[in-house]
C-alpha positions as semicolon CSV with decimal commas, in nm:
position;residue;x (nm);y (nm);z (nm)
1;X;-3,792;-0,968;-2,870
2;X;-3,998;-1,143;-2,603
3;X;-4,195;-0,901;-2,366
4;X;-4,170;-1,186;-2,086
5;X;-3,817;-1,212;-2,096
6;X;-3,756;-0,818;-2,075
7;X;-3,497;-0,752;-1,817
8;X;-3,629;-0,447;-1,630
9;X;-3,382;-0,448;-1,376
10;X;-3,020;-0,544;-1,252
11;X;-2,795;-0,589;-1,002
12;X;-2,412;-0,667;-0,999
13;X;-2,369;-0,898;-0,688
14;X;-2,079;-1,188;-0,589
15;X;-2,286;-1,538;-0,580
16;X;-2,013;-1,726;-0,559
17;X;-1,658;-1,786;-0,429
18;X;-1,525;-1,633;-0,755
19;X;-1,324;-1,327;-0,772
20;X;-1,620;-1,288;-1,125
21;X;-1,950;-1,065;-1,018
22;X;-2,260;-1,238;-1,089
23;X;-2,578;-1,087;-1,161
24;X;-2,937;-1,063;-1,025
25;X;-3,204;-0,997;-1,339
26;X;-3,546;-0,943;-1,283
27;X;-3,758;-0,981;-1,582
28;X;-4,062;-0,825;-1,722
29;X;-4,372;-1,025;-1,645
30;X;-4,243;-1,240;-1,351
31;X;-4,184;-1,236;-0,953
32;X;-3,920;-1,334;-0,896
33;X;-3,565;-1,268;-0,983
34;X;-3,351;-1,485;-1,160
35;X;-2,929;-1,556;-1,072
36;X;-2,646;-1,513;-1,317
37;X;-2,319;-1,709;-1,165
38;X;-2,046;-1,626;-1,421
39;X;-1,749;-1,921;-1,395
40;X;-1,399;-1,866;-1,398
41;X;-1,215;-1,844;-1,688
42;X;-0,994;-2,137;-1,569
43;X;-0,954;-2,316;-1,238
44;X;-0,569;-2,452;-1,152
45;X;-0,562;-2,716;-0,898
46;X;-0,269;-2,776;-0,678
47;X;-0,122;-3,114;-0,702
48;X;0,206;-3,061;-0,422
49;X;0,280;-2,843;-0,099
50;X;0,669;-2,845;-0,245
51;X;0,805;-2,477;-0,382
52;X;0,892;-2,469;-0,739
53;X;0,854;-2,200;-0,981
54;X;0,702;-2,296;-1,354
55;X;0,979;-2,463;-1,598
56;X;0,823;-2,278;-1,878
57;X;0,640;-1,953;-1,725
58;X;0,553;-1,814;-2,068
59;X;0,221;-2,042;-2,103
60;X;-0,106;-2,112;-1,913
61;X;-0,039;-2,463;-1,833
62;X;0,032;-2,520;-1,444
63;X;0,347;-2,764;-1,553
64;X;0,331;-3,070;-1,315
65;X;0,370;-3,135;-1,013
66;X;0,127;-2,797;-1,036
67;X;0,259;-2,627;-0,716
68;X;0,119;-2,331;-0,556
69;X;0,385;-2,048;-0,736
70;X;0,333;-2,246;-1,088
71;X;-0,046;-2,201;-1,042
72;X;-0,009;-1,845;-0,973
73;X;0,201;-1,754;-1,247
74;X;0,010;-1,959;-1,512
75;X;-0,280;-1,732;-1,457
76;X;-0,111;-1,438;-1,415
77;X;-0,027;-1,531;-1,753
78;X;-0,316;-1,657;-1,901
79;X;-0,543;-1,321;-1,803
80;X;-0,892;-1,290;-1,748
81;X;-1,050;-1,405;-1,391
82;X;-0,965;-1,759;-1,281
83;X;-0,999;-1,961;-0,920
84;X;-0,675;-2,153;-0,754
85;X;-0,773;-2,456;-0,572
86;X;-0,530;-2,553;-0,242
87;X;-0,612;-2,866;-0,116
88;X;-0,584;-2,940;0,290
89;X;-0,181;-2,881;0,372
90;X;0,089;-2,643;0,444
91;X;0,255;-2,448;0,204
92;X;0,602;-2,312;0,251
93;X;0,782;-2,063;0,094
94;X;1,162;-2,167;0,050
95;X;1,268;-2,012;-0,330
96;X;1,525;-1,697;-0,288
97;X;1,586;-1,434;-0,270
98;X;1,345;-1,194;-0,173
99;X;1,141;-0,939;-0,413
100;X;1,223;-0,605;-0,432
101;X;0,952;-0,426;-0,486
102;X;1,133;-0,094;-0,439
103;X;1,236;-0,081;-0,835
104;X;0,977;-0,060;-1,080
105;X;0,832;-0,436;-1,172
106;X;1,040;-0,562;-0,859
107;X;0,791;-0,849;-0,859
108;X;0,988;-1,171;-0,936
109;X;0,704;-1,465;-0,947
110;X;0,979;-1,708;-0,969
111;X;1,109;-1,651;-0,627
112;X;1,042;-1,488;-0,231
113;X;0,674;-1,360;-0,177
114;X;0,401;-1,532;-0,436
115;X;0,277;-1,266;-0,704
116;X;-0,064;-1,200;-0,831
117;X;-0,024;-0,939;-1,104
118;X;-0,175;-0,815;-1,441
119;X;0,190;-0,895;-1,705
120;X;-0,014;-0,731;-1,961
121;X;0,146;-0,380;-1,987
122;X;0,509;-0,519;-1,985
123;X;0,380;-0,734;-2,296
124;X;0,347;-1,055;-2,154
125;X;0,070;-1,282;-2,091
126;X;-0,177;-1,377;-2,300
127;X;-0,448;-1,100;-2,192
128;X;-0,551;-0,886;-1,871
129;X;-0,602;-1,017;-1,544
130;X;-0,862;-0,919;-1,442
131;X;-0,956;-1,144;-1,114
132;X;-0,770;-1,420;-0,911
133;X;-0,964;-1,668;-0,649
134;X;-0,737;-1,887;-0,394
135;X;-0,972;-2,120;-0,279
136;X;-1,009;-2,417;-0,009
137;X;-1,258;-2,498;0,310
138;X;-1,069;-2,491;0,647
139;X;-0,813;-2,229;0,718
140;X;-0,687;-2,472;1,017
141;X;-0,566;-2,768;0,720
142;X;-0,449;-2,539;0,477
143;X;-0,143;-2,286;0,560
144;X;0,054;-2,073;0,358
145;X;0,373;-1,956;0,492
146;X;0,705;-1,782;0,439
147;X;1,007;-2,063;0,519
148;X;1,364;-2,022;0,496
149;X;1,434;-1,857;0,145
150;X;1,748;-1,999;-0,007
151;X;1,943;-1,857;-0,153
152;X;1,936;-1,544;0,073
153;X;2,030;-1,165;-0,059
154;X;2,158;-0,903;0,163
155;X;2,165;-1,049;0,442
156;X;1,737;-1,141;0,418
157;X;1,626;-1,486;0,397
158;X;1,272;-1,423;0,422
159;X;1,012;-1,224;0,239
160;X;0,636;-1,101;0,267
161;X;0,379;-1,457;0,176
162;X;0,154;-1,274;-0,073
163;X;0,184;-0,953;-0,246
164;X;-0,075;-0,871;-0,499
165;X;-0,007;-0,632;-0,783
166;X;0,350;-0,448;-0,738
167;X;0,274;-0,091;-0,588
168;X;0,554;0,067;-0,799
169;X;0,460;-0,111;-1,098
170;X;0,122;0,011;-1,372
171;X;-0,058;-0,300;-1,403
172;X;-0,427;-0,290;-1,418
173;X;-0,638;-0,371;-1,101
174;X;-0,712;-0,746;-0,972
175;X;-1,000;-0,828;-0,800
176;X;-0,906;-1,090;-0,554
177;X;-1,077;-1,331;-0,341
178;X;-0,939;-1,530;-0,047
179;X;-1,119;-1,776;0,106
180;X;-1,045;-2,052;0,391
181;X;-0,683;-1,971;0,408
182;X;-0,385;-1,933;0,731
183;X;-0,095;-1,671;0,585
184;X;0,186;-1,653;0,845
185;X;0,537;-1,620;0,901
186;X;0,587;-1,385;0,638
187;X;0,839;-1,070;0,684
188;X;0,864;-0,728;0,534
189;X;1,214;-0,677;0,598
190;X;1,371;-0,346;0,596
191;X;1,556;-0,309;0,247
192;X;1,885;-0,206;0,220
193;X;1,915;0,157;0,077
194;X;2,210;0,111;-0,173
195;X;2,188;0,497;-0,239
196;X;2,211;0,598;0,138
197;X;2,386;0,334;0,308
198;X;2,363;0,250;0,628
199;X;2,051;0,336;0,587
200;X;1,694;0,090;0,517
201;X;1,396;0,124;0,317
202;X;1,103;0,040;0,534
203;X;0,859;-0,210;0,380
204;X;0,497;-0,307;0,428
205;X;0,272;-0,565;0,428
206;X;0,447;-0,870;0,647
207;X;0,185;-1,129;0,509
208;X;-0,001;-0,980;0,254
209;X;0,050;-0,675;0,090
210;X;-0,230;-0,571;-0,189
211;X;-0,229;-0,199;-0,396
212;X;-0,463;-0,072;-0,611
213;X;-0,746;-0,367;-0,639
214;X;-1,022;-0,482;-0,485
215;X;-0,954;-0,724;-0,193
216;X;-1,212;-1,007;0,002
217;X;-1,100;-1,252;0,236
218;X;-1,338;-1,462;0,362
219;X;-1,243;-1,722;0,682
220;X;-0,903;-1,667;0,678
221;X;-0,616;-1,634;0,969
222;X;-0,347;-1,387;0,939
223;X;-0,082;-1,468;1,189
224;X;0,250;-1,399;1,298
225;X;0,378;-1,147;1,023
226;X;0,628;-0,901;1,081
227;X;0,679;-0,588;0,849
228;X;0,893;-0,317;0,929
229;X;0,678;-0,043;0,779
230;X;0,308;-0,037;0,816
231;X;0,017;-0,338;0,817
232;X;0,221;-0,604;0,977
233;X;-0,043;-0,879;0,867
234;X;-0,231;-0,721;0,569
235;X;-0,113;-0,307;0,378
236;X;-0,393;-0,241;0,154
237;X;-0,351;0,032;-0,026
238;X;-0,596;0,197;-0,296
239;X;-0,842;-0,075;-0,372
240;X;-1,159;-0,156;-0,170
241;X;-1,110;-0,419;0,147
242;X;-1,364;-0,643;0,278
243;X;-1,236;-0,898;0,540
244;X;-1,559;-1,097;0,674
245;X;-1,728;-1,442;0,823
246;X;-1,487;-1,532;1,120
247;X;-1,169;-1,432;0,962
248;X;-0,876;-1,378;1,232
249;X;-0,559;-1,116;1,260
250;X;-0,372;-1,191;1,538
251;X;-0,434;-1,422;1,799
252;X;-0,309;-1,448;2,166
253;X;0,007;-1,636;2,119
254;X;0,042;-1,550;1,732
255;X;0,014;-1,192;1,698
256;X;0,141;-0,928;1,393
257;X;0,367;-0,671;1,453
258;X;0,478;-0,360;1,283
259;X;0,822;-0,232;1,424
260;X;0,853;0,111;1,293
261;X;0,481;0,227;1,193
262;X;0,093;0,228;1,273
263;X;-0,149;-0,081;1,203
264;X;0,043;-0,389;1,323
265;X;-0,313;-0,626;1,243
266;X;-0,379;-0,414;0,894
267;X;-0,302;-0,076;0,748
268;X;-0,568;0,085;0,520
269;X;-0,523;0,344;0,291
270;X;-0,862;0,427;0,106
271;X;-0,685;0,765;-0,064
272;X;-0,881;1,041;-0,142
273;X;-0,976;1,097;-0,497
274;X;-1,066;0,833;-0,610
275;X;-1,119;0,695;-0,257
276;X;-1,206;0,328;-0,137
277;X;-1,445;0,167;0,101
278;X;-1,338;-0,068;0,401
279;X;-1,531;-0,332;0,553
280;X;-1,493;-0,543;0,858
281;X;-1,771;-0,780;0,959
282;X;-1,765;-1,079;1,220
283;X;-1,368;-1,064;1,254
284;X;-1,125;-1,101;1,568
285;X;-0,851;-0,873;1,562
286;X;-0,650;-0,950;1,847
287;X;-0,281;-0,983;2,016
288;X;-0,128;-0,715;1,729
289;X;0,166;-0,508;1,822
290;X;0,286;-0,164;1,664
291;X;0,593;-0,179;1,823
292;X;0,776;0,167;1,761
293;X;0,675;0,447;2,050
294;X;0,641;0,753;1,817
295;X;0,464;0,566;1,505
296;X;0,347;0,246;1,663
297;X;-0,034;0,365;1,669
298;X;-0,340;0,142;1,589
299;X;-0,197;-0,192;1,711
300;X;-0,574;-0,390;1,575
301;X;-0,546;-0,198;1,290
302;X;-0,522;0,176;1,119
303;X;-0,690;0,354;0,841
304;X;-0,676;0,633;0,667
305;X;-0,838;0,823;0,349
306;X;-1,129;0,641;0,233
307;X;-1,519;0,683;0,140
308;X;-1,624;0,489;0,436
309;X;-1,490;0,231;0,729
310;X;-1,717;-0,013;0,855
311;X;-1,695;-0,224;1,146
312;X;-1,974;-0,446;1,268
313;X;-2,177;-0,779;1,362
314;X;-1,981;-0,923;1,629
315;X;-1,604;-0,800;1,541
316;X;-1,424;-0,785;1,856
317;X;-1,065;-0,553;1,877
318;X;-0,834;-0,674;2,199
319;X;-0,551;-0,724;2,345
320;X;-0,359;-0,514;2,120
């Protein structure tokens, strides 16, 4: 064992746009520290801005053309922590009917809302997934939004745009990472509540909805979401949230809305034991609307639960 190689300390840090933590080691005998940037396990690249779900699901090859679903759902199925890259474009959402992630496992990847999610405890997949990175450079050039979903089901043609690991289902936790990316037009309709018709089960999350695992988004724009329960643009719900470097919820003529509860920009719920951090840093949060008059608080954005919420360097709150 050599003396001048002898870590002596270590630090778990992200150096990279991977959802994968790297690692700063500083040795015995030297100054200065040296950098550990673990790679993804695999890296899908989009090849078409056209919806269409994987011919053959059941493997880790993105079948061509590789669209955006078929990406996802190869490495959902593959496991471990792998990076999606989206070139420049806009991506719509047109494959129906909507999820319903009311029932247990109500996550369908091959339709509505795309799917992030760990398929090892229903015995698919060929291991854990553990981390998922949607990559690209300009969240102005490359949009991913809910269309017209055909065909329709109850009425509801239209769906949430991201929802990552089902918050009635037991999958493990995902850490995911998005960077340089415009969600919109997604909708969190209210779901028809077969056992007490007339009545609707409210739903969150109108562009992305995440439970129980760690969420970054880096330069994004959430815009012009709609749910009808809480976090029009972004529900987080158990998992730490960091939303940083010039990302943007709302804006002036393409605000979120929640109709029937608080957070109409985001809703965070940190819970209590175990409880989750929240960070906001350099972010606009503006032109949000909770809509309802005896729920509709925290139009920016709500929280609740949590170890800590932090808001700083430069994020600005208005208008909503």
């Amino acid at each position: 064992f050599d003396v001048d190689t002898e870590p002596i300390a270590a630090v778990q840090v992200r150096l990279s746009i991977n959802a994968l933590p790297g690692m700063v080691v500083l040795n015995k005998g030297t100054i200065e520290p040296d950098a550990v940037i673990i790679t993804p396990n695999a890296t899908f690249t989009v090849t078409t801005n056209v919806d269409s779900a994987d011919p053959t699901p059941l493997n880790s090859t993105c079948d061509a053309p590789c669209s955006l679903r078929r990406a996802i759902q190869s490495s959902n199925f593959l496991g471990g922590s792998n990076a999606i890259t989206i070139p420049a474009n806009t991506y719509t959402l047109t494959i129906g009917p909507y999820d319903s992630e009311f029932n247990l496992n109500g996550a369908t990847e091959e339709s509505g809302d795309l799917d992030i999610e760990d398929l090892s405890p229903f015995g698919i997949g060929a291991g854990v997934l553990t981390g998922t990175t949607l990559n690209d450079i300009d969240p102005a050039t490359t949009i991913i939004q809910m269309g017209t979903l055909v065909p329709s089901a109850n009425g509801i043609s239209k769906d949430r745009v991201l929802d990552i690991e089902n918050p009635d289902a037991s999958s493990n936790p995902v850490t995911t990472v998005l960077n340089n990316l415009t969600f919109r037009n997604g909708v969190a309709p209210c779901d028809p509540d077969v056992a007490n018709p007339p009545q609707c089960s409210q739903r969150p999350g109108g562009g992305v909805q995440v439970s129980r695992s760690p969420l970054t988004i880096t330069n994004c724009r959430i815009l012009s979401n709609t749910a009808s329960s809480t976090g029009g643009g972004l529900h987080n719900r158990f998992g730490n949230l960091t939303i940083n470097s010039a990302s943007q919820i709302g804006a002036a003529a393409a605000g979120n809305i929640s109709q029937n509860a608080a957070g109409a920009g985001f809703f965070f719920n940190g819970g209590n034991t175990p409880s989750f951090d929240l960070i906001v840093d350099n972010t606009s949060i503006s032109s949000n609307t909770a809509q309802s008059s005896g729920f509709g608080s925290g139009g920016g954005f709500s929280g609740t639960g949590s170890n800590s919420m932090t808001v700083q360097n430069s994020t600005t709150v208005t208008s909503n």
